[in-house]
BASE-891315 format. One line per 8 residues: their letters; for each residue x, y, z of N, C-alpha, C, O. Coordinates in steps of 0.1 Angstrom, whole numbers, plus 5000, padded with zeros to 4 digits. Atoms other than C-alpha are relative to their C-alpha. Example, Ala and Ser with C-alpha at 12.3 -4.5 7.8 and 13.67 -1.06 7.14 Angstrom:
BASE-891315
as> 5009,4988,5000,5123,4955,5078,5009,5012,5000,5019,5012,5007; 4991,4989,5000,5137,4989,5071,4992,5011,5008,4997,5022,5009
***
This chain:
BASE-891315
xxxxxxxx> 5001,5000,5014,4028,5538,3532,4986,5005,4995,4985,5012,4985; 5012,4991,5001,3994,5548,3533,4995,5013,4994,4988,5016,4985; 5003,4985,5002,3994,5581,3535,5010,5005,4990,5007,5016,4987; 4996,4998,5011,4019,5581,3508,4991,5003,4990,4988,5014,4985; 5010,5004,5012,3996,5565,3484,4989,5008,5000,4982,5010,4991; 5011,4990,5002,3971,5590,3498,4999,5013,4993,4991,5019,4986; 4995,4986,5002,3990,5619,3496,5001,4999,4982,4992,5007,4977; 4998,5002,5013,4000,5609,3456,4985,5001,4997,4982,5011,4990
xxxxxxxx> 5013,5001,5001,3963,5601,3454,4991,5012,4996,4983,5013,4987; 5000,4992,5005,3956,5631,3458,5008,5015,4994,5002,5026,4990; 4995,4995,5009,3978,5649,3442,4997,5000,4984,4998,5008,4975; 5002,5004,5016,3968,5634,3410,4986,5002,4996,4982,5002,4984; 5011,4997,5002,3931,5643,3418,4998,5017,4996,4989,5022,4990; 5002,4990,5000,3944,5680,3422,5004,5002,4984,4998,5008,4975; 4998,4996,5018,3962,5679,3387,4986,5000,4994,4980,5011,4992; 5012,5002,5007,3932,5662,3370,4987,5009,5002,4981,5011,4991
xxxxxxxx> 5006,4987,4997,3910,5690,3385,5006,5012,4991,4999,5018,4984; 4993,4991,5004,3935,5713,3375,4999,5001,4983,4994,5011,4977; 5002,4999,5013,3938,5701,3340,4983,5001,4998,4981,5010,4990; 5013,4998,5003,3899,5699,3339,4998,5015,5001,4989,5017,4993; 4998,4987,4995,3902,5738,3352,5003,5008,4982,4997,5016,4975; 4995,4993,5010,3923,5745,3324,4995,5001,4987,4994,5011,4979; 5007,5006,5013,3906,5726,3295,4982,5011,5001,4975,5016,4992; 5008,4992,5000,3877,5746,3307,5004,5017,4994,5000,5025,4986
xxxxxxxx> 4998,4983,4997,3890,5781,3311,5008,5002,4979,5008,5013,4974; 4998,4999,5009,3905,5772,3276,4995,4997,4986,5000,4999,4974; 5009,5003,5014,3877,5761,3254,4988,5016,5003,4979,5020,4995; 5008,4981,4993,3860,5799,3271,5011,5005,4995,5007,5015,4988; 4993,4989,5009,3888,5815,3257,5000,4996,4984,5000,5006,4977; 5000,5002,5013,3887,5798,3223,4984,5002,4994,4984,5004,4982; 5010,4993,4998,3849,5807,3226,5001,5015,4995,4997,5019,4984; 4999,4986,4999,3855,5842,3230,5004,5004,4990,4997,5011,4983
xxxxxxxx> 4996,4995,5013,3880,5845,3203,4991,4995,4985,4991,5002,4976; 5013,5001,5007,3852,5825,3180,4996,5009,4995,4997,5014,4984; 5012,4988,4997,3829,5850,3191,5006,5012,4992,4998,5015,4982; 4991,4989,4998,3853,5880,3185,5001,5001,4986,4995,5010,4980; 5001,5003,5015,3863,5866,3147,4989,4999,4994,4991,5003,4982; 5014,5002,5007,3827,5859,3136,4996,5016,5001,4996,5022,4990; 5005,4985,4999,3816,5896,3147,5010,5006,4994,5004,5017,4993; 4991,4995,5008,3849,5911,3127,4994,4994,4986,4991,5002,4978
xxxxxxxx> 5003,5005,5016,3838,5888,3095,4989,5008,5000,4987,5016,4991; 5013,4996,5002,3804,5899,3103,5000,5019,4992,4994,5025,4984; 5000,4986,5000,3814,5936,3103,5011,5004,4984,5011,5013,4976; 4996,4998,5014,3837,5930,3073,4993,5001,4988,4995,5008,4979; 5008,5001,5011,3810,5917,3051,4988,5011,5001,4982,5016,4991; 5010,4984,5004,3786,5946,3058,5013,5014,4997,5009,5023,4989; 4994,4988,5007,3815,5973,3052,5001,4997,4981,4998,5005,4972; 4998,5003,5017,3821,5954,3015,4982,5004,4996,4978,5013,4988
xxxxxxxx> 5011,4993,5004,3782,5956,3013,5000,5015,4999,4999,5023,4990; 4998,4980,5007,3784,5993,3016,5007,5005,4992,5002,5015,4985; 4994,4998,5011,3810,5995,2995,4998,4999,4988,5002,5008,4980; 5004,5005,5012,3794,5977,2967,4990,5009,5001,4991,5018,4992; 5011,4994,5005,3763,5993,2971,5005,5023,4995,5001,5030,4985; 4991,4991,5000,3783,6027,2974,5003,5004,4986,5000,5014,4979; 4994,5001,5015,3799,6017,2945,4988,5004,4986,4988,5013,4978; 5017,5000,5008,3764,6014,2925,4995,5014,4998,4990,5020,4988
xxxxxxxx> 5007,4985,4999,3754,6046,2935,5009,5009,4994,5004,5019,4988; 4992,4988,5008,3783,6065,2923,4996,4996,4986,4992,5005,4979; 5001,5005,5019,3778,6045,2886,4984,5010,4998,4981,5018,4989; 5015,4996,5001,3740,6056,2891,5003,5017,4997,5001,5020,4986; 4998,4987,5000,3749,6095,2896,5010,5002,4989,5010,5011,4981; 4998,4994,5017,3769,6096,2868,4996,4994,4989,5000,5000,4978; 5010,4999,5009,3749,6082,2847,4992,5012,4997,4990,5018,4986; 5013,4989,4995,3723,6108,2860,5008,5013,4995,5003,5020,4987
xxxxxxxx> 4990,4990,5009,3754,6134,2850,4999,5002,4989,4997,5014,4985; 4996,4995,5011,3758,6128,2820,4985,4998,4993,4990,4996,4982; 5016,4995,5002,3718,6130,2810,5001,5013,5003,4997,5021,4995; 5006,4988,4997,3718,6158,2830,5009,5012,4990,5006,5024,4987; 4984,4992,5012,3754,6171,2804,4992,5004,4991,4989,5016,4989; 5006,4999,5011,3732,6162,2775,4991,5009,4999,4991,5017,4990; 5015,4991,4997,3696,6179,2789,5003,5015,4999,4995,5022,4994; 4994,4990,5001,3722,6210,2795,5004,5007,4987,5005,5019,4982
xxxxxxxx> 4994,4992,5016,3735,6213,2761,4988,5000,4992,4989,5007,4982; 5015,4997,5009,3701,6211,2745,4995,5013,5008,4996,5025,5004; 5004,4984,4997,3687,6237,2767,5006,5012,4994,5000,5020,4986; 4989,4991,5003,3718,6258,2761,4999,5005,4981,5004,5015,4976; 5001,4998,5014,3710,6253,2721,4987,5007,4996,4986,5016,4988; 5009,4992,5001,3675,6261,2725,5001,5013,5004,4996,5020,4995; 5000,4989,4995,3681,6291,2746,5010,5010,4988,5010,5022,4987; 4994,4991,5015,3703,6302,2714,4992,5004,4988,4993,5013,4980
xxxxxxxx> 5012,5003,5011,3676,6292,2692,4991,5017,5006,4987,5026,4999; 5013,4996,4997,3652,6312,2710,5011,5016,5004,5004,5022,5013; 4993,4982,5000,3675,6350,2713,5000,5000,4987,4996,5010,4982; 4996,4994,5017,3683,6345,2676,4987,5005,4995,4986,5015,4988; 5013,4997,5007,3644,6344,2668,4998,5016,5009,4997,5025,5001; 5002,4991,4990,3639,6371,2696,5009,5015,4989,5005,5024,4981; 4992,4992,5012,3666,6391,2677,4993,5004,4985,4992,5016,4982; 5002,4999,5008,3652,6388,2645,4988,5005,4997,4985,5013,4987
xxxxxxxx> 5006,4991,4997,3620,6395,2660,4994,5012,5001,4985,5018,4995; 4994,4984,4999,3632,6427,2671,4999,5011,4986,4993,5020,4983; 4996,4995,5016,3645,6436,2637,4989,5000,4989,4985,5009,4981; 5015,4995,5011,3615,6431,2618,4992,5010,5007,4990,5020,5001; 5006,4985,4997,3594,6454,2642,5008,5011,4999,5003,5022,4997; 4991,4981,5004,3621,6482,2637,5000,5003,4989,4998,5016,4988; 5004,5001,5013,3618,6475,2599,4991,5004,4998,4990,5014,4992; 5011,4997,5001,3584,6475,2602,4992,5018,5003,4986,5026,4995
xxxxxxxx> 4999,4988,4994,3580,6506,2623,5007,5013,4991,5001,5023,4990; 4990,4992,5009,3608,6524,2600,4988,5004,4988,4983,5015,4987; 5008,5007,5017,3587,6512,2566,4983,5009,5005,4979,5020,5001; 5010,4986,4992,3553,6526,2587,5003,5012,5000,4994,5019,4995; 4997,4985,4992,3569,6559,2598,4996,5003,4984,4985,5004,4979; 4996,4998,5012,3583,6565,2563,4986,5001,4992,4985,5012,4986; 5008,4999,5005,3550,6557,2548,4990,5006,5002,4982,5009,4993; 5010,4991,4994,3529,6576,2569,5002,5018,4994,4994,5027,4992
xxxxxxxx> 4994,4987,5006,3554,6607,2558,4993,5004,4988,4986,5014,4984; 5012,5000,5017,3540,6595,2522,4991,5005,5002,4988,5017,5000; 5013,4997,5000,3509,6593,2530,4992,5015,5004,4982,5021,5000; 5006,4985,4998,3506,6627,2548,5004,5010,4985,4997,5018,4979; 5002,4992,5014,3522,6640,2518,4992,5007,4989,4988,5018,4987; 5009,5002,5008,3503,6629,2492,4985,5005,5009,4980,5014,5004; 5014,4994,5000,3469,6637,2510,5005,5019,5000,5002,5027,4991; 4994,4985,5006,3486,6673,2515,4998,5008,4984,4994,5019,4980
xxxxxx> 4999,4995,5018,3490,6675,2477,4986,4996,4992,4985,5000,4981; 5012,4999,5003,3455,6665,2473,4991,5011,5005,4983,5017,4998; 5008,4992,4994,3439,6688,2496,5011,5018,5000,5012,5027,5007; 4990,4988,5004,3466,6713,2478,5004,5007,5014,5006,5019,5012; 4990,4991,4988,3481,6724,2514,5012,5002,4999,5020,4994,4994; 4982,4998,5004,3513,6739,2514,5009,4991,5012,5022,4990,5012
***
Protein backbone atom coordinates (compact mmCIF):
# COMPACT_ATOMS: atom_id res chain seq x y z
CA UNK A 1 0.00 0.00 0.00
CA UNK A 2 2.89 2.10 0.18
CA UNK A 3 3.83 2.49 -2.92
CA UNK A 4 0.29 3.26 -3.80
CA UNK A 5 0.17 6.14 -1.59
CA UNK A 6 3.54 6.94 -3.06
CA UNK A 7 2.74 6.61 -6.51
CA UNK A 8 -0.65 9.02 -5.83
CA UNK A 9 1.79 11.18 -3.92
CA UNK A 10 3.32 11.77 -6.55
CA UNK A 11 1.21 12.09 -8.99
CA UNK A 12 -0.36 15.02 -7.28
CA UNK A 13 3.13 16.71 -6.90
CA UNK A 14 3.38 16.26 -10.85
CA UNK A 15 -0.18 18.01 -11.33
CA UNK A 16 0.64 20.73 -8.73
CA UNK A 17 3.90 21.37 -10.68
CA UNK A 18 2.06 21.10 -13.71
CA UNK A 19 -0.66 23.55 -12.65
CA UNK A 20 2.20 25.88 -11.27
CA UNK A 21 3.81 25.40 -15.05
CA UNK A 22 0.70 26.46 -16.43
CA UNK A 23 -0.26 29.42 -14.06
CA UNK A 24 3.18 30.57 -14.98
CA UNK A 25 3.32 30.13 -18.70
CA UNK A 26 -0.15 31.89 -18.41
CA UNK A 27 0.35 34.96 -16.45
CA UNK A 28 3.65 35.41 -19.51
CA UNK A 29 1.12 35.15 -21.92
CA UNK A 30 -1.28 37.62 -20.31
CA UNK A 31 1.95 39.72 -19.97
CA UNK A 32 2.69 39.70 -23.41
CA UNK A 33 -0.77 40.49 -24.63
CA UNK A 34 -0.58 43.54 -21.81
CA UNK A 35 2.45 44.50 -23.39
CA UNK A 36 1.10 44.18 -27.01
CA UNK A 37 -2.27 46.32 -26.06
CA UNK A 38 -0.46 49.13 -24.24
CA UNK A 39 2.00 49.56 -27.41
CA UNK A 40 -1.28 49.54 -29.87
CA UNK A 41 -3.04 52.33 -27.45
CA UNK A 42 0.30 53.88 -27.29
CA UNK A 43 0.51 53.95 -31.17
CA UNK A 44 -3.17 54.91 -31.39
CA UNK A 45 -2.85 57.99 -29.29
CA UNK A 46 0.21 59.36 -31.23
CA UNK A 47 -1.65 58.66 -34.70
CA UNK A 48 -4.88 60.88 -33.17
CA UNK A 49 -2.01 63.34 -32.12
CA UNK A 50 -1.00 63.68 -35.63
CA UNK A 51 -4.18 63.93 -36.70
CA UNK A 52 -5.13 66.72 -34.55
CA UNK A 53 -2.08 68.45 -34.98
CA UNK A 54 -2.55 67.75 -38.87
CA UNK A 55 -5.75 68.94 -38.48
CA UNK A 56 -4.49 72.45 -37.09
CA UNK A 57 -2.20 72.85 -39.74
CA UNK A 58 -4.60 72.52 -42.53
CA UNK A 59 -7.01 75.36 -40.57
CA UNK A 60 -3.57 77.36 -40.34
CA UNK A 61 -2.92 77.15 -44.27
CA UNK A 62 -6.10 78.25 -45.06
CA UNK A 63 -6.21 80.86 -43.16
CA UNK A 64 -2.83 81.73 -44.73
CA UNK A 65 -5.08 81.28 -48.16
CA UNK A 66 -7.34 83.37 -47.75
CA UNK A 67 -4.87 86.44 -46.66
CA UNK A 68 -2.95 85.42 -49.33
CA UNK A 69 -6.86 85.58 -51.81
CA UNK A 70 -7.22 89.00 -50.25
CA UNK A 71 -3.20 90.28 -50.62
CA UNK A 72 -3.99 88.91 -54.40
CA UNK A 73 -6.95 90.88 -55.17
CA UNK A 74 -5.39 94.15 -53.85
CA UNK A 75 -2.36 93.70 -55.91
CA UNK A 76 -4.46 92.72 -58.84
CA UNK A 77 -6.41 96.33 -58.12
CA UNK A 78 -3.31 98.13 -57.73
CA UNK A 79 -1.71 96.68 -60.79
CA UNK A 80 -5.12 98.20 -62.57
CA UNK A 81 -4.63 101.33 -60.84
CA UNK A 82 -1.21 101.62 -61.94
CA UNK A 83 -1.74 100.79 -66.22
CA UNK A 84 -4.73 103.19 -66.10
CA UNK A 85 -2.29 106.00 -64.70
CA UNK A 86 0.49 104.62 -67.05
CA UNK A 87 -2.17 105.00 -69.81
CA UNK A 88 -3.14 108.18 -69.14
CA UNK A 89 0.39 109.00 -68.78
CA UNK A 90 0.96 108.07 -72.13
CA UNK A 91 -1.79 110.16 -73.43
CA UNK A 92 -0.88 113.37 -72.04
CA UNK A 93 2.81 113.10 -73.55
CA UNK A 94 1.22 112.41 -77.00
CA UNK A 95 -1.07 115.50 -76.36
CA UNK A 96 1.67 117.19 -75.17
CA UNK A 97 4.06 116.38 -77.97
CA UNK A 98 1.08 116.92 -80.59
CA UNK A 99 0.21 120.56 -78.84
CA UNK A 100 4.44 121.18 -79.08
CA UNK A 101 4.78 119.97 -82.71
CA UNK A 102 1.77 122.08 -83.70
CA UNK A 103 3.09 125.03 -81.92
CA UNK A 104 6.39 124.91 -83.02
CA UNK A 105 4.72 124.93 -86.80
CA UNK A 106 3.29 128.39 -85.25
CA UNK A 107 6.03 129.53 -84.05
CA UNK A 108 8.24 128.83 -87.15
CA UNK A 109 5.59 130.57 -88.90
CA UNK A 110 5.13 133.55 -87.25
CA UNK A 111 8.99 134.24 -86.86
CA UNK A 112 8.98 133.54 -90.86
CA UNK A 113 6.41 136.30 -91.24
CA UNK A 114 8.48 138.50 -89.13
CA UNK A 115 11.73 138.05 -90.75
CA UNK A 116 9.31 138.37 -94.02
CA UNK A 117 10.66 134.86 -95.48
CA UNK A 118 8.63 133.29 -98.00
Amino acid sequence: MGTETDLIMQELREIRQDLRDSRAESTESRKAIRDRVDRLAADIAQARTDITIGVHADAQVREELKDLKAAAADWKRIKTLGLGVAGLITLSGVSVGVIAASMGEAFAQWVRHLLRIP
